[in-house]
C-alpha positions in Angstrom: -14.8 -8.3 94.7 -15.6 -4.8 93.6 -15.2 -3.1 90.5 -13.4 0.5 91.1 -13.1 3.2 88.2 -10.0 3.9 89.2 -6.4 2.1 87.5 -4.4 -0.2 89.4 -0.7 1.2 90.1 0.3 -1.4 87.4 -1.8 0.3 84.9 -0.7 3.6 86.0 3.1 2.8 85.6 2.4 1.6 81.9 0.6 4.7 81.1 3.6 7.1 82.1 5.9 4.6 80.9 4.5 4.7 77.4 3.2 8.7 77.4 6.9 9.7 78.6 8.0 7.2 75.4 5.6 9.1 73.1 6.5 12.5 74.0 10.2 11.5 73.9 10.1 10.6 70.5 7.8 13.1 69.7 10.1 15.7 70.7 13.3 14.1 68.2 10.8 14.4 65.5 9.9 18.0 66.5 13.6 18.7 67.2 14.8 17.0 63.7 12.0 19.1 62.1 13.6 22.5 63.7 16.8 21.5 62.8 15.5 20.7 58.9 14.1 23.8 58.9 17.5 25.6 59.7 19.7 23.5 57.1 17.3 23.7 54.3 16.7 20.0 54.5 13.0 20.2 55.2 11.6 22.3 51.8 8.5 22.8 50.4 9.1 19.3 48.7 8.7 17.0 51.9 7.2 20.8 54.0 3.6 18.3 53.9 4.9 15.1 55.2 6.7 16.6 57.7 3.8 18.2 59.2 1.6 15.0 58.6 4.1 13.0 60.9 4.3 15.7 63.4 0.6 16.2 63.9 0.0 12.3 63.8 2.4 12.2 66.9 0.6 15.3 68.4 -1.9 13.8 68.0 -1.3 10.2 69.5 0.0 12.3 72.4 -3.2 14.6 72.9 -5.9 11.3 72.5 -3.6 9.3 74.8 -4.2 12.0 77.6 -7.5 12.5 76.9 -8.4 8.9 76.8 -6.6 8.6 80.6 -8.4 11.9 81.9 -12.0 9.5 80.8 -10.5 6.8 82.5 -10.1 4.5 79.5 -6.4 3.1 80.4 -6.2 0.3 77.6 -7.4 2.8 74.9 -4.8 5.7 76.3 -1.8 3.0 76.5 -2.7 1.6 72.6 -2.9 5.5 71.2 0.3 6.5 73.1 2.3 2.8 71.6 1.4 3.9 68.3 4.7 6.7 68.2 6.5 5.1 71.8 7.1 1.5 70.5 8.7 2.3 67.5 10.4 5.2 69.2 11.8 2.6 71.5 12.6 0.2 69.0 14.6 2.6 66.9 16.3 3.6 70.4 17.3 0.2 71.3 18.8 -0.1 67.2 20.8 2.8 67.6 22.1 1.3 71.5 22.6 -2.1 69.7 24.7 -0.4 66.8 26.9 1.8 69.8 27.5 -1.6 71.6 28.7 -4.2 68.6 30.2 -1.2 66.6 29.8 -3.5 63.5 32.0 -3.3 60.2 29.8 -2.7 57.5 32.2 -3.4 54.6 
């Protein structure tokens, strides 16, 4: 048995399944942002949280890559799910509300 630095090809798939997740959703909340910006709906009000959320993702983005370039895999993949699963989840509502089309009234 040995024990080799390197990831398996399961481990690798996980980690660019959930980085290409994070920066997905990081890039509708930087998009979202750009577009606030343009229609006045991001003001000097909610200018703070805006930038709070963006950097948090930025920042689950930059420690999940730099966590995989050390080889810590498990640590990379848990900083990158903190913005891809709820990006997904919120992916999957939106596909679940295209497909029923419910009546909300």
């Amino acid at each position: 048995m040995t024990n080799d630095s390197t990831p398996g090809s399961r481990g690798r798939i996980v980690f660019r399944a959930t980085f290409v997740c994070s920066a997905l959703t990081t890039f509708v909340a930087a998009a979202f942002f750009v577009i606030g910006l343009g229609d006045g709906s991001v003001s000097s009000f909610n200018l703070v949280l805006w930038l709070g959320l963006l950097s948090a993702m930025g920042l689950s983005l930059w420690a999940g890559y730099a966590f995989h370039a050390r080889a810590r895999l498990v640590l990379a993949i848990a900083a990158l799910a903190v913005t891809a699963v709820p990006g997904v989840l919120a992916a999957l509502f939106v596909l679940i509300l295209m497909v029923t089309q419910p009546g909300f009234n």
